[in-house]
Structures are given as structure tokens and as C-alpha cells.
C-alpha positions as CSV (number, residue, x, y, z in Angstrom):
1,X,-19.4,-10.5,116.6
2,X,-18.9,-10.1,112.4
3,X,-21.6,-7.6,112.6
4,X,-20.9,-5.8,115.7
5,X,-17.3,-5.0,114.2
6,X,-19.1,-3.8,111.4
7,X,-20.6,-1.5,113.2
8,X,-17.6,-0.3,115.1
9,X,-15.9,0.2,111.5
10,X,-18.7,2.2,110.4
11,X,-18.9,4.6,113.2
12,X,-15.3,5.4,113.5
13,X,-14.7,7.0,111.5
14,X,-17.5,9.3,111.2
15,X,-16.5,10.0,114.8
16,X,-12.9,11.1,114.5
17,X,-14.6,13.1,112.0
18,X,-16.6,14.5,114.2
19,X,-14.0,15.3,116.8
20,X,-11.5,16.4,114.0
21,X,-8.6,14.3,114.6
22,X,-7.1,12.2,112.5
23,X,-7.8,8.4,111.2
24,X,-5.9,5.4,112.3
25,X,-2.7,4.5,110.1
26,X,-5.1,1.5,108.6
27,X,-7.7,3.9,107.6
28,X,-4.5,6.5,106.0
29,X,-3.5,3.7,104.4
30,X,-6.7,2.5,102.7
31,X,-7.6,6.5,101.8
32,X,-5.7,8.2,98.4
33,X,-3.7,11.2,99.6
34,X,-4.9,14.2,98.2
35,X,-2.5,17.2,97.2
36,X,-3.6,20.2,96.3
37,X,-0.3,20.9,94.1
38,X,-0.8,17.4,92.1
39,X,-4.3,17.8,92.0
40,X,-4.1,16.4,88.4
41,X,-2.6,13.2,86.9
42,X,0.3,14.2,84.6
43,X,-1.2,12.7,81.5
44,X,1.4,12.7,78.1
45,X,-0.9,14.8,77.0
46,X,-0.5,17.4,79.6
47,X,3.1,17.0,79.7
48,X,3.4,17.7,76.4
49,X,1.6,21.0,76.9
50,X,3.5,21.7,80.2
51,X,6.9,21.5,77.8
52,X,5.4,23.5,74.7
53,X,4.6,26.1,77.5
54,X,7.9,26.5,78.4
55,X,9.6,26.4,75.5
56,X,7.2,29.7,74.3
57,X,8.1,31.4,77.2
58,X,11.9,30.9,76.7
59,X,11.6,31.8,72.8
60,X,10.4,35.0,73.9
61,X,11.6,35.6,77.1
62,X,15.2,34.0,77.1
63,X,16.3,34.6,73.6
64,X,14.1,37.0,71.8
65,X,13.7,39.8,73.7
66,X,17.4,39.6,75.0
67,X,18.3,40.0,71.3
68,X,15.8,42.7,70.8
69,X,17.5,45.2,73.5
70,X,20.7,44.1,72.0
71,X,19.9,44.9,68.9
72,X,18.7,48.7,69.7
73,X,21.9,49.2,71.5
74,X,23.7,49.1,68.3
75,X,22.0,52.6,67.4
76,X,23.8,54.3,70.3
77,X,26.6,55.3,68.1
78,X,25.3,55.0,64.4
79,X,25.0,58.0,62.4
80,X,23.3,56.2,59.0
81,X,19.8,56.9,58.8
82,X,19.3,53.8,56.5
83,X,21.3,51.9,59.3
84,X,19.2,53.1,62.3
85,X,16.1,52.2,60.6
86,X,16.9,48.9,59.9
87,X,18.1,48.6,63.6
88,X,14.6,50.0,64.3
89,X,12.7,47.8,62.3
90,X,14.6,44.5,64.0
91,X,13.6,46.0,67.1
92,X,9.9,46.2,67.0
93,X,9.8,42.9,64.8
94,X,11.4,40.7,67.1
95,X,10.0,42.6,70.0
96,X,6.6,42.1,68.5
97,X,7.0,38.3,67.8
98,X,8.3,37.8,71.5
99,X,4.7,39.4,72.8
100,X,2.7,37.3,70.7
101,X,5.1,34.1,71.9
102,X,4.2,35.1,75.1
103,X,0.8,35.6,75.0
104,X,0.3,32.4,73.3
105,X,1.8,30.3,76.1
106,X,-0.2,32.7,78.6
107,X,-3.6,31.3,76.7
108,X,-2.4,27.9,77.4
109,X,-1.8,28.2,80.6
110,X,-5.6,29.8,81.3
111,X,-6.8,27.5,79.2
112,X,-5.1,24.1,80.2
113,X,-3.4,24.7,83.9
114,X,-4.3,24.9,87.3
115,X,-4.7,28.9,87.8
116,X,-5.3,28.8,91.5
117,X,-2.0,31.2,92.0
118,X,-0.7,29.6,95.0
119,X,2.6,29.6,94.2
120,X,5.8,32.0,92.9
121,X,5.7,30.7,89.5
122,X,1.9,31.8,88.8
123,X,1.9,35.4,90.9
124,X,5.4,36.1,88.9
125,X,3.9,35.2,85.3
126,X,0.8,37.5,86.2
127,X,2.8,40.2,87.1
128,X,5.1,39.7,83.9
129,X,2.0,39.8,81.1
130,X,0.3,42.4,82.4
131,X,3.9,44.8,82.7
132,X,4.7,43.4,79.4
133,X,1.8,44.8,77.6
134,X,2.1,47.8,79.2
135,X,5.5,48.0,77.7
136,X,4.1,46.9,74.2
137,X,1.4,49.5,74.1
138,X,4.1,52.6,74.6
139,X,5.9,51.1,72.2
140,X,3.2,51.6,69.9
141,X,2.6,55.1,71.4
142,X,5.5,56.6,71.7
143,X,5.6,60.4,71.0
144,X,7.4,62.0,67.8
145,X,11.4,62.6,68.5
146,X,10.3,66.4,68.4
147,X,7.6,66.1,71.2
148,X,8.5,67.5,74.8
149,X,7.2,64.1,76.2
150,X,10.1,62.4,74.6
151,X,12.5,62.1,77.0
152,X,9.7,61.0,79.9
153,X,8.9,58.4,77.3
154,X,12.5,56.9,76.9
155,X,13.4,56.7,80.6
156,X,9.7,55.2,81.2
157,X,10.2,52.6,78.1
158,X,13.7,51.7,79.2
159,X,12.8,50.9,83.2
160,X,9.5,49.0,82.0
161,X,11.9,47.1,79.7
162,X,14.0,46.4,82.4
163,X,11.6,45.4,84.6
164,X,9.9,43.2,81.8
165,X,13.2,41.4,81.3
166,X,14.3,40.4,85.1
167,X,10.5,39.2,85.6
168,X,10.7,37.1,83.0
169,X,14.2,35.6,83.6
170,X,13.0,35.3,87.2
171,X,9.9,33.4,86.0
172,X,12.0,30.9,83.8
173,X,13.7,29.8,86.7
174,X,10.4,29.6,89.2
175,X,8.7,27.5,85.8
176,X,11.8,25.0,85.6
177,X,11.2,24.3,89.6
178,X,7.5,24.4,88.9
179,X,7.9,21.7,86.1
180,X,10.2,19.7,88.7
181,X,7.8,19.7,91.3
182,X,5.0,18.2,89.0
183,X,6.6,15.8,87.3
184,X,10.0,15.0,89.4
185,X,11.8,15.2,86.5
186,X,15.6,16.3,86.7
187,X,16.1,19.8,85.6
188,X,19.6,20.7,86.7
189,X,21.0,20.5,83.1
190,X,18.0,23.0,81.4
191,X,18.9,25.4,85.0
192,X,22.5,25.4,84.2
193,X,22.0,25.9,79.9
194,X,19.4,28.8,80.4
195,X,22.3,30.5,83.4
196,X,25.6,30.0,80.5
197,X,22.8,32.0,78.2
198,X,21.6,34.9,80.1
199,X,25.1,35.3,81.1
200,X,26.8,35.6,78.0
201,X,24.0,38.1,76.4
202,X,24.8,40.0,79.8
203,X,28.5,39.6,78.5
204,X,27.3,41.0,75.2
205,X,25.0,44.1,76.9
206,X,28.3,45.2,79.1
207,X,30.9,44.5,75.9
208,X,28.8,46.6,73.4
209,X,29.5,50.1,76.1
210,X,32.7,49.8,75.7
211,X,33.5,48.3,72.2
212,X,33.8,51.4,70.8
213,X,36.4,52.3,73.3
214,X,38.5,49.4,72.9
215,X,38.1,50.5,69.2
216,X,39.7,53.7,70.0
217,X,42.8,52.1,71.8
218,X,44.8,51.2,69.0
219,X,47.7,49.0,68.5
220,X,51.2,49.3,70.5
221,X,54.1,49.8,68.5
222,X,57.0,48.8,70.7
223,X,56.9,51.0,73.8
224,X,55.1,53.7,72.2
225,X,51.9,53.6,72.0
226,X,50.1,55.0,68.9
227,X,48.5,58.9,69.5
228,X,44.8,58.4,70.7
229,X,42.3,59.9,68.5
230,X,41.5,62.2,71.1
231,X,44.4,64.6,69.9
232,X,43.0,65.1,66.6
233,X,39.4,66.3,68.0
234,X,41.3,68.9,71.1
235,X,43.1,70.8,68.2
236,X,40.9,70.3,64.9
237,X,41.5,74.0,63.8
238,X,45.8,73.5,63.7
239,X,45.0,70.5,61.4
240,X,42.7,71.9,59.5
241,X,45.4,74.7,59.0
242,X,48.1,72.5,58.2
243,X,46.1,70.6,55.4
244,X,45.3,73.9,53.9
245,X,48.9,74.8,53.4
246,X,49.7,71.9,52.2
247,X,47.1,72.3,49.6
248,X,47.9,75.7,49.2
């Protein structure tokens, strides 16, 4: 009898697996799981490059390249050329450091992760680098301000920019869930911190169109308000003639 259940054991299982249906609970229960999304052990080690990952991505993502683009906008309106090329050198500096950031944690991530690309986080981050260099290398060519491919260059820079900037917001959020899903950590608190700061540089983008507006609104002084500037520039030349007389 010991050997003839032997026997039975041995051959069962090789013929569910031949008939392709499933083992008893016993044998599910003596058998490690396999998942393909926790293929590997979360070792500190790994953890610790998971995090330094991340944190890459939101230094150059989340806070530097925001900063870049707000940073430019202050040129709109400047008439100093030692002003706008300060502006312009903060620009491409910080734009520059936020490429390399990100290319550094793309390196780790082919060099240490799981690149199998079977999930939102991986397809999204593909997508970003390979938009994001494209957006580094017309930076680099842009035409002279003189050119007649100027303008095609600005509107093409500023939707790549665009599209560089959601992607990798987007991918922030799809990394945090990633993160959550390998190691079941809680991530609420880093979800809510990283929504507070894209929406107050949003806050920032929107306020600097119209801060030199609210500039131009002036003080009330009882219940008159104080003349826009506006009248000055409609009639410059009765000014200009009452100065004179004045002079004169």
C-alpha cells in the first residue's frame, strides 16, 4: 500500500498536467505561487534603487522642469537684454540638468528593473524619454531669431514641451502606484504632496498671464478709481504737447 500511494502521487500530477487542469488544493498549497509582476524579491538593496529612481524622476520631472517653463515665461514682457539673457541662460541650465536627471534614472531602470513593459508605468516612461530628447535636441537646434523657420520652431518647441511635461506628471503618478504594487507600501501621503505641488506651479503658470494686468489696475481712491494707464497710450501726442508747453 506505502508504495502503491507513491505511485499514485507521482502520476498525478503529471496527469492533470497532461490534461491541463489544475492541481488539487494540497498540491497548490505545497507549490510557491509565481507572479509575473513580483517576479523578484524586493531586497533593501533594490528598494533602495526603486526610491533613488523615483526621486530622479521627480527632481527633474516634478520640480525642475516646471521651474524651467516658469522661468522663460518671465521674458514675455521684459525689454532688458541683459535680463532676457539671464532668463535664457536659467532656462537651458536647469532644462539641461532635468535631461540628464532623467536619463540617469532611465539607465537604472534598464540596468536594474524588470523591462518587460507590461504595464502603464513602463510604456508611459518610454514614450516620455524618447519625446524628451526630441525636445532637447531642437533646443539645441533651434534656428536664428531672423530665420523664416522661427516661428515653426516655437510652436513645435512649445507643444513638445507640453507634451513632455503632462507625460511625465502622468508617469509620476503611474510610478507611485507601480512602487505600491511591489512593495505594498502606503503612498497616499507622497500622491497627495506631489498633487498640492503641481497645482500650485499650475497656480503660478496661470498668475504670471495676468500679473501684469493686475499691475495695471491700480489702487481705488474712495469711489473713484485712479485713470488706467490705457489713457495715456490712446492720446500720447496731446501729452506730449502739453509737456512741451509747459517746457516752453
Amino acid at each position: 500500500m506505502p508504495s502503491s500511494q507513491k505511485l499514485v502521487a507521482l502520476a498525478l500530477p503529471v496527469g492533470l498536467n497532461i490534461l491541463n487542469l489544475p492541481p488539487p488544493v494540497a498540491s497548490l498549497q505545497e507549490a510557491p505561487t509565481m507572479d509575473s509582476s513580483n517576479r523578484y524579491k524586493v531586497t533593501p538593496q533594490l528598494l533602495f534603487e526603486i526610491k533613488l529612481h523615483g526621486f530622479l524622476l521627480w527632481a527633474s520631472v516634478g520640480l525642475l522642469m516646471p521651474a524651467a517653463i516658469l522661468v522663460k515665461r518671465m521674458s514675455n514682457r521684459e525689454e532688458s537684454g541683459k535680463r532676457l539673457r539671464i532668463i535664457f541662460y536659467i532656462h537651458a541650465i536647469t532644462q539641461v540638468v532635468s535631461v540628464l536627471l532623467a536619463t540617469a534614472a532611465a539607465v537604472m531602470s534598464i540596468k536594474y528593473f524588470d523591462n518587460s513593459f507590461n504595464n502603464d508605468h513602463q510604456r508611459i516612461g518610454l514614450a516620455f524619454y524618447v519625446i524628451m530628447w526630441l525636445q532637447a535636441l531642437a533646443g539645441i537646434c533651434r534656428p536664428h531669431r531672423v530665420s523664416k523657420s522661427r516661428n515653426i520652431w516655437f510652436v513645435f518647441h512649445w507643444l513638445v514641451g507640453i507634451v513632455v511635461s503632462l507625460l511625465g506628471v502622468i508617469n509620476i503618478y503611474t510610478g507611485l502606484q507601480a512602487y505600491h504594487k511591489r512593495t505594498l507600501k502606503n503612498v497616499r501621503i507622497w500622491t497627495i504632496l506631489f498633487t498640492v505641488q503641481i497645482s500650485l506651479t499650475l497656480f503660478l503658470y496661470l498668475l504670471q498671464e495676468k500679473w501684469h494686468y493686475i499691475q495695471k489696475q491700480g489702487p481705488i481712491l474712495g469711489n473713484k478709481p485712479v485713470q488706467p494707464t490705457g489713457d495715456r497710450e490712446m492720446f500720447p501726442t496731446c501729452q506730449q504737447k502739453e509737456t512741451t508747453s509747459e517746457h516752453c
